[in-house]
C-alpha positions in Angstrom: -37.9 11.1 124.1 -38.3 9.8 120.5 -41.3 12.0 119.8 -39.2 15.3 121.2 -36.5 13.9 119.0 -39.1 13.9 116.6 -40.7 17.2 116.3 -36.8 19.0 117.2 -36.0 17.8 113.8 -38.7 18.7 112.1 -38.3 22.3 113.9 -35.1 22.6 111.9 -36.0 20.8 108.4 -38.7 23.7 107.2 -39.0 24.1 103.8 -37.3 27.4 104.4 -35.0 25.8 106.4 -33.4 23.1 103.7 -33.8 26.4 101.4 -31.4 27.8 103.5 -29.3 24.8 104.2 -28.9 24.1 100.6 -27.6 27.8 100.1 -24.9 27.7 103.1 -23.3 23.9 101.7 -23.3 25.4 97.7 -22.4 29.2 98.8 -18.7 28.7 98.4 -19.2 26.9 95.0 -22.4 29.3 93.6 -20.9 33.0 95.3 -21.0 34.5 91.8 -19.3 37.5 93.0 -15.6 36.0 93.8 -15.9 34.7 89.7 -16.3 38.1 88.5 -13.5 39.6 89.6 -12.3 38.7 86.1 -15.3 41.2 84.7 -14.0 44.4 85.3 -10.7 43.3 83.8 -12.6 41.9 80.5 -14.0 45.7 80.4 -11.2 48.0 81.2 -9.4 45.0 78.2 -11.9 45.9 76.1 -11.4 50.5 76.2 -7.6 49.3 76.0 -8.6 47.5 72.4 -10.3 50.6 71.3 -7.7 53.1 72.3 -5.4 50.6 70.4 -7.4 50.5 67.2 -6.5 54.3 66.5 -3.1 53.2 65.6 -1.7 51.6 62.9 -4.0 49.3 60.6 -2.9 46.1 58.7 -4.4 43.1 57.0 -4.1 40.1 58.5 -6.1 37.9 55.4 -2.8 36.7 54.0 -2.9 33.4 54.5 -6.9 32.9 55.2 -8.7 29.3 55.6 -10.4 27.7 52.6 -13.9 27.5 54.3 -12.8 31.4 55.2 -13.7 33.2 58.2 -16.8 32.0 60.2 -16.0 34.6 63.3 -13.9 36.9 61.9 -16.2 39.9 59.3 -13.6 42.0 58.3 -10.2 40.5 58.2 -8.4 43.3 55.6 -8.5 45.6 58.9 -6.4 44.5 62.0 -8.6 47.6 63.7 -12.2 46.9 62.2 -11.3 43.3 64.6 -10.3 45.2 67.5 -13.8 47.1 67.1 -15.7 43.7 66.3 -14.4 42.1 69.8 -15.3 45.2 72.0 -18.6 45.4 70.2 -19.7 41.7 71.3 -17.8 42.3 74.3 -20.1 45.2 74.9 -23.2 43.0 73.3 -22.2 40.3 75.7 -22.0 41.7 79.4 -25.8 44.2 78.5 -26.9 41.2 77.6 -26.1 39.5 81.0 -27.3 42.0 83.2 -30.6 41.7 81.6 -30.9 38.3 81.8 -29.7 37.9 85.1 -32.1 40.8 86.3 -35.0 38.3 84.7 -33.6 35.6 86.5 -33.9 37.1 89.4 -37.5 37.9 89.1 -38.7 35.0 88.0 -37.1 32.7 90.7 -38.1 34.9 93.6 -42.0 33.3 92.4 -41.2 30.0 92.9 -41.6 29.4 96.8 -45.1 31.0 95.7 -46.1 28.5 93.4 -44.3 25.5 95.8 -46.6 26.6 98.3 -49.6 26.6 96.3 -48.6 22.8 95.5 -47.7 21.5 99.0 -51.6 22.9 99.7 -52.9 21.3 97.2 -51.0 17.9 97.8 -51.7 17.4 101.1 -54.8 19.1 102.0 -57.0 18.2 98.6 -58.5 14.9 98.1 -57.3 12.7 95.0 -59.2 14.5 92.6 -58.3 18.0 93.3 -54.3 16.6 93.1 -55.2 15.2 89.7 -56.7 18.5 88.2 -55.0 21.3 89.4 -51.4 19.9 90.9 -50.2 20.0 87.3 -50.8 23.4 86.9 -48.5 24.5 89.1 -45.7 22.2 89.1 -45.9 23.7 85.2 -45.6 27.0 86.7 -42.4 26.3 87.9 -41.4 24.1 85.1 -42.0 27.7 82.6 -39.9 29.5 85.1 -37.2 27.0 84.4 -37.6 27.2 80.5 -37.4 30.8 80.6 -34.6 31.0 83.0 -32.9 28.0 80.6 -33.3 30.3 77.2 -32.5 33.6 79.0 -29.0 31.6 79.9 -28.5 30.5 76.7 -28.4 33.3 75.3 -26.5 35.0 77.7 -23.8 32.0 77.6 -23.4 32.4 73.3 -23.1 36.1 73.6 -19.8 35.6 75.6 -19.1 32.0 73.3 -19.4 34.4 70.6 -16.7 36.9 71.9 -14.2 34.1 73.0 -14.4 32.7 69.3 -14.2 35.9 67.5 -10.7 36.6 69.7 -9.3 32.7 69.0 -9.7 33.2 65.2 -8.8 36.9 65.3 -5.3 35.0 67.1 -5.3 31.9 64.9 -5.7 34.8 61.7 -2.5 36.7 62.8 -0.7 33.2 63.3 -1.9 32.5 60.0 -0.6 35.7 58.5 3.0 35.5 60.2 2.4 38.6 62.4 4.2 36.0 65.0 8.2 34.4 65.2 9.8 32.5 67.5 9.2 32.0 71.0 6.2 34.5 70.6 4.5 31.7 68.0 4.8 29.1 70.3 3.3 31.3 73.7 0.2 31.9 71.2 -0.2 28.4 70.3 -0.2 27.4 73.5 -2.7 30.1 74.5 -5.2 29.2 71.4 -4.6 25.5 72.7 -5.9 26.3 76.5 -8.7 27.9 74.5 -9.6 25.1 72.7 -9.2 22.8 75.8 -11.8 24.9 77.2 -14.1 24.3 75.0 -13.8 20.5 75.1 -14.0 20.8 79.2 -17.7 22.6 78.7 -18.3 20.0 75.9 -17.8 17.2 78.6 -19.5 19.1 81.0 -22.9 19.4 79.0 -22.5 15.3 78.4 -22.5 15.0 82.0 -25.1 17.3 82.6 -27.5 15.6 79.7 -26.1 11.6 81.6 -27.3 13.6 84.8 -30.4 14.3 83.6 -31.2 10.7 82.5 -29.8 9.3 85.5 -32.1 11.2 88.0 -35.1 9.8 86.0 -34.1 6.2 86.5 -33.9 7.2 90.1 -37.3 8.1 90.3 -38.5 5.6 88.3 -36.2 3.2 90.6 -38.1 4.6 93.7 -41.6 3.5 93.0 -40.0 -0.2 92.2 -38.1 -0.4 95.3 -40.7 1.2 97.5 -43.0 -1.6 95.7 -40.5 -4.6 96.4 -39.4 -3.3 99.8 -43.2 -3.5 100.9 -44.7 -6.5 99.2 -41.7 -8.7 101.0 -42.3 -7.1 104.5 -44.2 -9.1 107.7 -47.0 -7.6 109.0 -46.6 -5.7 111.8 -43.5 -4.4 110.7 -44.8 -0.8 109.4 -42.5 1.1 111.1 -39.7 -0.6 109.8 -40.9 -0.6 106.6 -40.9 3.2 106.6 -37.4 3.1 108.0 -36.4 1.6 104.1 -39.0 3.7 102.4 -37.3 6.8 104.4 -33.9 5.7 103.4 -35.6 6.1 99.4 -36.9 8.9 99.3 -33.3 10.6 100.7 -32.0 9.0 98.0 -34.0 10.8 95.6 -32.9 13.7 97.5 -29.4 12.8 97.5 -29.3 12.2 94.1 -30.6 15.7 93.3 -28.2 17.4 95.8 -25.3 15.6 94.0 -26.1 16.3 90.3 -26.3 20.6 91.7 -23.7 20.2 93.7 -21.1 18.4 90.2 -22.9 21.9 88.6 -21.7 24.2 91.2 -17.9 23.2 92.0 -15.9 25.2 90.0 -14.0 23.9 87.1 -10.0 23.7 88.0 -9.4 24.7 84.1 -10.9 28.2 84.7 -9.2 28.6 88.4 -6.0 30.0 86.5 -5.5 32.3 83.7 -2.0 30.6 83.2 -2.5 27.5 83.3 0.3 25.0 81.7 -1.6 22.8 78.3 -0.3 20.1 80.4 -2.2 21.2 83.2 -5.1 21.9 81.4 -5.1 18.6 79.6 -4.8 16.7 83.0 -8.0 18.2 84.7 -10.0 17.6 81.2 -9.2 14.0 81.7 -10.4 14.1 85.0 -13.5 15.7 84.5 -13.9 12.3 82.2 -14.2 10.2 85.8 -17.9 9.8 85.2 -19.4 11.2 88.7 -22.8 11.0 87.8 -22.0 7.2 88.7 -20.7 7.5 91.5 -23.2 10.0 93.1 -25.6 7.2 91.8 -24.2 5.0 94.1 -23.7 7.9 96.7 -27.6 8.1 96.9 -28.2 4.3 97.7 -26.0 5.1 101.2 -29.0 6.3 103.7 -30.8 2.7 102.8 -27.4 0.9 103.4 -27.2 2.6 106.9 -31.1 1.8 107.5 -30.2 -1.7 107.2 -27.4 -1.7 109.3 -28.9 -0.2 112.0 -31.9 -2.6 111.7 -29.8 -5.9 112.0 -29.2 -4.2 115.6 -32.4 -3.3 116.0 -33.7 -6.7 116.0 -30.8 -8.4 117.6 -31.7 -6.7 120.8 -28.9 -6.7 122.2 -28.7 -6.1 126.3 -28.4 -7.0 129.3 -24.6 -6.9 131.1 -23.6 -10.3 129.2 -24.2 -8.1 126.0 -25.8 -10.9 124.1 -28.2 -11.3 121.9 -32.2 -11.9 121.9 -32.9 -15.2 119.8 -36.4 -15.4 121.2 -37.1 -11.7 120.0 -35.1 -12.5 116.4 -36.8 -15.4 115.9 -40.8 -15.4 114.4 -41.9 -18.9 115.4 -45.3 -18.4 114.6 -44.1 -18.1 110.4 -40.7 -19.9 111.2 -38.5 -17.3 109.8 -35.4 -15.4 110.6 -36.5 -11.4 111.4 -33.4 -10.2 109.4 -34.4 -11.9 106.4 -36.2 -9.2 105.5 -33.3 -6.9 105.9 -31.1 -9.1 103.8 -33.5 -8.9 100.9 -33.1 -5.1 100.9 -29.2 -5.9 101.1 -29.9 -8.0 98.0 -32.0 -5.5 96.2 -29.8 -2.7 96.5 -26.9 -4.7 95.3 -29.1 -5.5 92.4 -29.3 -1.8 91.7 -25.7 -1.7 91.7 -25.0 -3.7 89.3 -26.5 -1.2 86.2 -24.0 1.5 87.4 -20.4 1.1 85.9 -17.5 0.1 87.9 -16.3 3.0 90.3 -14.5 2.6 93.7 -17.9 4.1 95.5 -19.6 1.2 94.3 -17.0 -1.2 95.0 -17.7 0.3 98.6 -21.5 -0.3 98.7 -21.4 -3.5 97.1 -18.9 -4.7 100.0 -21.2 -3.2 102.9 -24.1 -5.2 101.5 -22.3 -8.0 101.2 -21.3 -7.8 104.2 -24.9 -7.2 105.8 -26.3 -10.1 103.8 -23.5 -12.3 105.7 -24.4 -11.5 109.3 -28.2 -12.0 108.4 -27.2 -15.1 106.9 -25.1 -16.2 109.7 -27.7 -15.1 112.3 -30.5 -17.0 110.5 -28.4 -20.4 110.7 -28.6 -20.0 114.5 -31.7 -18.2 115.6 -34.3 -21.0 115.0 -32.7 -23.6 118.0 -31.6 -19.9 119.8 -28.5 -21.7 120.2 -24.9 -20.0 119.8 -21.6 -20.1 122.1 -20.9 -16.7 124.0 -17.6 -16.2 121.5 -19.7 -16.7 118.2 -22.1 -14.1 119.6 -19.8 -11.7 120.3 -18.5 -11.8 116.8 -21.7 -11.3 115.4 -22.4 -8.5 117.6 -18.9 -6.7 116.6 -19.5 -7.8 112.7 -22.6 -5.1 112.9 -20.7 -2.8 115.2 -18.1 -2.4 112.2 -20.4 -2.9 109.4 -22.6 0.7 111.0 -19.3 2.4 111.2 -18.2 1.4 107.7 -22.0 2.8 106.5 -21.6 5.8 108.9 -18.7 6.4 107.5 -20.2 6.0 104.2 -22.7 7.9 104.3 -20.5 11.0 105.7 -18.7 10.7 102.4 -22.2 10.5 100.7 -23.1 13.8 102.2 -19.6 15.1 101.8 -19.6 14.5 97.8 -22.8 15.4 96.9 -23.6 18.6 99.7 -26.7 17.0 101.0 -27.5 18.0 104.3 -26.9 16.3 107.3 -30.3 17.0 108.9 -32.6 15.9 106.2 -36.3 16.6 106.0 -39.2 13.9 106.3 -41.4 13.7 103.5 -44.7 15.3 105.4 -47.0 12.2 105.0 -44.0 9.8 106.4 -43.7 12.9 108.7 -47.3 12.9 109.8 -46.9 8.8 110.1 -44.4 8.7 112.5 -46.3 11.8 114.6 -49.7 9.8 115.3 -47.8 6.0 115.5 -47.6 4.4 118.9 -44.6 1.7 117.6 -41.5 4.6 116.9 -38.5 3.0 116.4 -36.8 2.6 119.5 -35.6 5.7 121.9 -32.0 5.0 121.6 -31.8 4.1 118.1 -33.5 7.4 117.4 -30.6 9.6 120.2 -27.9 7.5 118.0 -28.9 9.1 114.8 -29.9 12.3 116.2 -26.2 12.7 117.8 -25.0 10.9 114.6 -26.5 13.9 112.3 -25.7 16.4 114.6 -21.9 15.3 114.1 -22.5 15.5 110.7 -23.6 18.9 110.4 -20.7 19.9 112.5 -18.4 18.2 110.1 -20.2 19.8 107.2 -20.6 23.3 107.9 -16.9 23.0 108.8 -15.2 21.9 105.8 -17.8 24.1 103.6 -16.0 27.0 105.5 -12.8 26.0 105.4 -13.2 25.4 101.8 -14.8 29.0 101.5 -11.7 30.1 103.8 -9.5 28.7 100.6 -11.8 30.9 98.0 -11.2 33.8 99.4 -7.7 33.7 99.9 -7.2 32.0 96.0 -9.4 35.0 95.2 -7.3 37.4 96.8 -4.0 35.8 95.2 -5.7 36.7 91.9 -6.7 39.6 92.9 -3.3 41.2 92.6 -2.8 39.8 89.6 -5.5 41.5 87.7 -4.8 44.6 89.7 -1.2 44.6 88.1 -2.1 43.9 84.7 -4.7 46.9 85.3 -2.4 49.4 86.8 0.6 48.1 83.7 -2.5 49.2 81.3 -3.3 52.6 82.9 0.3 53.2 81.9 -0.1 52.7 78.6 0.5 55.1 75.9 -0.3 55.0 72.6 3.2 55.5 71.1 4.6 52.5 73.4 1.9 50.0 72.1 2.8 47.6 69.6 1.5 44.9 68.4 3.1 42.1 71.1 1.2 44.3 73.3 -1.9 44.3 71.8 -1.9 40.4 71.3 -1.0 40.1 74.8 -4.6 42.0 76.2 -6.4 39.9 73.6 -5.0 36.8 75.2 -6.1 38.3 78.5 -8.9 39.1 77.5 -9.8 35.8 76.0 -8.8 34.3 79.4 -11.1 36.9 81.4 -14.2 36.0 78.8 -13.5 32.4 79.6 -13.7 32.8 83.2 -17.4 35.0 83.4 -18.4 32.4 81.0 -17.9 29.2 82.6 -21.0 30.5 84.9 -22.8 30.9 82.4 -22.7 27.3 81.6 -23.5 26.8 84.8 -26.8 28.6 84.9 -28.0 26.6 81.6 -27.2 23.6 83.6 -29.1 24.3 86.3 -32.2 25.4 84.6 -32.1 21.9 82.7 -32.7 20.4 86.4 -35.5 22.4 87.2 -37.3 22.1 83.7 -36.1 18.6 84.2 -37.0 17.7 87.8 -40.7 19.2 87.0 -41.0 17.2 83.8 -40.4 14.1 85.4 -42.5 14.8 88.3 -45.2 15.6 86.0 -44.9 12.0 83.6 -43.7 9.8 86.2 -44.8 10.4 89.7 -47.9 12.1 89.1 -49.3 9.3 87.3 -48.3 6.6 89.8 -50.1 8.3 91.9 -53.0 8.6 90.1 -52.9 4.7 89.3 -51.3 3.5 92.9 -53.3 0.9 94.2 -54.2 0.3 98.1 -52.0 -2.5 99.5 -53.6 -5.7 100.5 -52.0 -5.5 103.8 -53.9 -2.0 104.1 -50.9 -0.1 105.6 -51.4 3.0 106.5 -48.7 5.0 105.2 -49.5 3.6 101.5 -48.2 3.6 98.1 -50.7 6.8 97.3 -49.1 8.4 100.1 -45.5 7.7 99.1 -46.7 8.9 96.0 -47.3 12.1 97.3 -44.3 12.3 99.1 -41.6 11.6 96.3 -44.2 14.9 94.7 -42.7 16.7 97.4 -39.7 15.5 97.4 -38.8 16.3 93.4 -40.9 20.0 93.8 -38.9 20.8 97.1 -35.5 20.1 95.6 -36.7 21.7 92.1 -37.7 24.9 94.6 -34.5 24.7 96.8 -32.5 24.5 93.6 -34.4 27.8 92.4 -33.7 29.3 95.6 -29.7 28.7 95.1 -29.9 30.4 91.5 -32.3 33.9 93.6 -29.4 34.2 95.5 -26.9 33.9 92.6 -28.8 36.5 90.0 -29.4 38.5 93.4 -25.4 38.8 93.5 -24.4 39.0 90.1 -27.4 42.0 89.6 -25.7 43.8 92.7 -22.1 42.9 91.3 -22.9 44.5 87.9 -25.4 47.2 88.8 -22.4 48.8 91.4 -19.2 47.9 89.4 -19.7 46.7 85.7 -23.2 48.6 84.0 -21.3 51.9 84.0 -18.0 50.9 82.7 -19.9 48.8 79.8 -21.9 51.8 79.3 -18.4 53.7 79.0 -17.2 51.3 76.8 -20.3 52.1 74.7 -19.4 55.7 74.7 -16.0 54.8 73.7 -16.3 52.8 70.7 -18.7 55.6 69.8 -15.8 58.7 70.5 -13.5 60.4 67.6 -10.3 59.3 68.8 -8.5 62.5 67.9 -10.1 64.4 70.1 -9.1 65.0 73.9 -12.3 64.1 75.4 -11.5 60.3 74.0 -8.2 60.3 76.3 -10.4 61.4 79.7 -12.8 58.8 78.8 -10.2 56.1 78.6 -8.6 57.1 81.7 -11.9 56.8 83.5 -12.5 54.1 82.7 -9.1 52.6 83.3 -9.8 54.1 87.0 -13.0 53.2 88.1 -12.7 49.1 86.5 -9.6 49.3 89.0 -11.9 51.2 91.6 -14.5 47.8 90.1 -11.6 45.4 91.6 -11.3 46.4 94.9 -15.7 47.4 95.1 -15.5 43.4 94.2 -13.1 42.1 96.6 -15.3 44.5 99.7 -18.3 42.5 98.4 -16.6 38.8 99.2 -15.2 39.6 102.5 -18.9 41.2 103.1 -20.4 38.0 102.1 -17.3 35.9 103.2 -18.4 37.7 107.3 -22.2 37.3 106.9 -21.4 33.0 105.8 -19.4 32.4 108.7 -22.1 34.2 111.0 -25.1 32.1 109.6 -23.1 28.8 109.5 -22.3 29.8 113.2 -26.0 30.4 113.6 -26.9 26.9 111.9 -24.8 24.8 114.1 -25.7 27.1 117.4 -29.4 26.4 116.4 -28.7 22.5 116.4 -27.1 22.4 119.5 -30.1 25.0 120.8 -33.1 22.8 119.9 -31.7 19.2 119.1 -28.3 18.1 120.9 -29.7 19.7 124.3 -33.0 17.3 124.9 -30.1 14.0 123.7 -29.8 12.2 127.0 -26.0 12.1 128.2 -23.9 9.9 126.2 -20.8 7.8 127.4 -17.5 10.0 126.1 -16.4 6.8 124.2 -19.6 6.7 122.0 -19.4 10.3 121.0 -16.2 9.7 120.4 -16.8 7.0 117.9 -19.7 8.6 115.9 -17.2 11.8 115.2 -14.4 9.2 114.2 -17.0 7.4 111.9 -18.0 10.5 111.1 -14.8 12.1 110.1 -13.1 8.6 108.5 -16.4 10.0 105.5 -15.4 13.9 105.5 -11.5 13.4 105.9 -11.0 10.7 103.2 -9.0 11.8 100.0 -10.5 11.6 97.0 -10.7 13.8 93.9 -14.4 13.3 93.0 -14.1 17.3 91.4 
């Protein structure tokens, strides 16, 4: 049963597979094509600007700063502004399409080159790692540079537009084009700007804290892989890779989380009207440091492993339900069996205790406390094997409750930072288990196979409820944009003043923002891939090279660990790459079908004597087709929206297919229990984003 428990997981955990799986979690997060219903809008804003700079011109340099202008070039024309803001504008979204289009090309290599490292890994000798692994893991790590600078500039060219509007409004302040109530709306809206900026200011700290973080993880792997097999008995190998398993899915946890805090969607940018008080409440949240807390997050698949190993030796059977003292017991070295688990209790709390206080690590520090109690308590009894029936049943409820708390924990771990449910083996740990005659036991292997299973179910759900809720913000906005569109087709020249005006600058400022924020994004994630790679490359590839064989000969050893983290960072690094194909794959669809042609109108446009009657049919096409843009847009998501809920379907369908139908029957109770545990981690309430 074990081994078809076995090779059914591995069925589903391809490298394609988690590719996919990484996609489906982050989809509702990364589906470029619901933020750029605000593009369209930023277009048809920008013809409006230069239909309106045919009218009246004015200075607005009365009252100018004493460094002077560092956006603004020509502030003695109101209209020569107006021109310079639909020129970057223009700049800004060609320079995005291109970019993106590179993007999109370059990622699609990268399975190619993962490929060409998992064969070298794992099917060249130690030599052939050394020389030509590098290569390619730096073939991937160039794609990531070049992905990171073709971001980066994509991300300034829209900075650039935001700040040339915000001083162009901060100018007419200045200049008293503004009274009353109409001063203190523009304020406000300069404010929001400004906020913004400070949110994407926080955001890159977290990103850069990220960064370091993850590296300390790696690093941490290798010196808990080390202490977790230098204190283990012999004979214990499979066990032993039960806490190097739990490891390396921190590693991967750890990852998962730091895309996933990328991905979610800022709550400043989810409305264009937004309160300052508002705004200034979600900038102090995004302060809650969660690149802590998804550091403790990753330590949760060890905590469980423990858990579930204090059982494992206890042995519980038999109808009296009691436990085995001769089996818990090693008389021949006079030592307690779970002594060994409470020293990996004791080392992760150790690792705790670098990470700032957070209530997710006030959580894992009580569930190894705990766990380092009932080993405690169990050593104090197994060496006479003595203990009265009502003192054994407490033990055996204490570990009941503390695997539910770390079910439950670990739910919340996968519900935070998107990792999935079904996670893949490391191939040589993989290839271990396949050829090794002492599996963990049968049923210990059905409980976590039913216990992911539930997991996945839980997972997929909320990811589509929480698409569910995208779609039907999106279509909210939606109407909004559609009304400010249709109130500018209606436009005329002679109705326009200058409230007007300074109203689709604001607008338009708000739009920018919004296509923008994902361009931060896309930085961000390139930082992890160069990132991921680099570490890979000046960390685990030189352990490798200087791992030495454990005296206890194991034979899953520390070169082969070695080669598994390898895999572990380049599969992540890949599956991350993957996420950012599909995104450029969108946004290149998104602005080849609804945006290049209005930006090339725009073009036209600025370029058009406005006197002229072919200037007016311009305008009014393009008015018409970035309204035509809107609905194109909203077709795409529910497209995309229909073909998510049909894979997700797929995805859970599959599971049940190849995994939950070889699972022996289970009692109704226990099921019951694993999707209470289960849900007690997706259900719980707390603002982590």
């Amino acid at each position: 049963m074990n081994s078809d428990i076995l090779k059914s997981t591995q069925s589903l955990t391809t490298a394609e597979d988690m590719r996919n799986q990484t996609k489906l979690i982050m989809q509702p997060y990364a589906n470029w094509e619901q933020y750029l219903t605000p593009a369209p809008l930023s277009i048809a804003i920008l013809g409006e600007l230069v239909f309106i700079s045919s009218s009246t011109d004015f200075s607005i340099n009365k009252n100018p700063p004493k460094d002077g202008y560092k956006f603004i070039k020509y502030p003695d024309s109101f209209r020569a502004c107006l021109m310079q803001v639909c020129n970057s504008g223009w700049w800004a979204f060609n320079e995005a399409h291109k970019s993106m289009d590179q993007i999109r090309l370059h990622t699609a290599q990268v399975p190619d080159y993962m490929k060409t490292a998992v064969n070298i890994l794992f099917k060249g000798n130690d030599e052939v790692v050394k020389a030509h692994l590098p290569d390619q893991l730096n073939n991937i790590r160039l794609i990531a540079d070049e992905c990171l600078e073709l971001s980066d500039v994509a991300e300034k060219r829209f900075t650039d537009v935001i700040n040339i509007i915000q001083e162009l409004l901060e100018a007419c302040m200045n200049a008293e084009h503004f009274y009353g109530e109409e001063m203190a709306a523009i304020k406000k809206k300069i404010e929001e700007g400004k906020l913004r900026e400070q949110s994407a200011l926080e955001t890159k700290k977290r990103s850069e804290k990220a960064m370091s973080a993850m590296e300390k993880e790696l690093d941490q792997a290798h010196e808990s892989y080390k202490k977790a097999l230098d204190s283990l008995p012999n004979g214990w190998e499979m066990i032993g890779m039960d806490f190097v398993s739990g490891i390396t899915q921190g590693v991967t946890v750890m990852i998962n989380g730091m895309t996933s805090m990328i991905s979610q969607p800022a709550q400043l940018m989810c409305s264009a009207k937004k309160q300052i008080s508002d705004a200034m409440s979600c900038i102090d949240d995004q302060k809650r440091d969660m690149v802590d807390e998804i550091n403790v997050y990753s330590k949760s698949a060890e905590i469980l492993n423990c858990a579930q190993n204090i059982r494992q030796l206890m042995n519980v059977k038999g109808k009296e339900k009691d436990i085995d003292w001769t089996n818990l017991y090693d008389q021949k070295n006079k030592t307690t069996k779970t002594d060994f688990v409470a020293e990996q209790f004791g080392r992760i709390s150790e690792t705790l205790k670098s990470i700032p206080d957070c209530p997710a690590k006030k959580q894992a520090h009580e569930l190894c406390k705990q766990g380092k109690k009932i080993c405690n308590t169990l050593a104090k009894y197994a060496p006479d094997g003595k203990c009265d029936k009502d003192k054994s049943t407490e033990i055996i409820k204490e570990v009941s409750d503390l695997i539910k708390s770390a079910r439950s924990f670990d739910s919340k771990s996968k519900d935070i930072t998107n990792s999935p449910a079904i996670s893949q083996k490391p191939p040589m740990m993989s290839k271990e288990e396949n050829k090794s005659e002492n599996m963990s036991p049968s049923q210990r292997a059905t409980d976590n196979a039913r216990f992911a299973i539930e997991q996945s179910r839980a997972q997929l759900n909320k990811t589509r409820e929480t698409y569910e809720k995208c779609v039907e913000n999106l279509e909210k906005n939606q109407k909004e944009l559609t009304d400010i569109l249709v109130s500018m087709r209606n436009c005329e020249l002679n109705k326009i003043d200058f409230k007007t005006t300074i109203e689709m600058l604001v607008k338009g400022m708000d739009a920018m923002g919004r296509v923008k924020e994902q361009w931060e994004k896309m930085v961000h994630f390139f930082q992890m891939v160069s990132n991921i790679v680099k570490t890979s490359l000046s960390k685990t590839l030189t352990n490798f090279v200087s791992a030495s064989e454990k005296t206890q000969a194991l034979s899953y050893n520390a070169k082969l660990f070695s080669k598994d983290l390898l895999y572990t960072q380049a599969s992540q690094a890949c599956n991350i790459a993957s996420l950012v194909h599909m995104i450029s794959g969108t946004y290149t669809d998104v602005s080849n079908k609804y945006l290049m042609d209005r930006v090339s109108s725009l073009g036209k446009l600025m370029a058009m004597d406005k006197s002229k009657p072919e200037f007016e049919n311009e305008r009014k096409q393009l008015q018409n087709s970035c309204d035509e843009a809107q609905k194109g847009i909203l077709r795409l998501v529910l497209k995309n929206k229909e073909e998510y809920d049909q894979k997700s379907t797929a995805r859970l369908e599959r599971v049940d297919r190849e995994l939950l139908a070889i699972l022996p029957a289970a009692p109704p109770e226990e099921i019951k229990s694993i999707q209470e545990d289960v849900q007690a981690g997706f259900n719980e309430e707390e603002a982590y984003y």
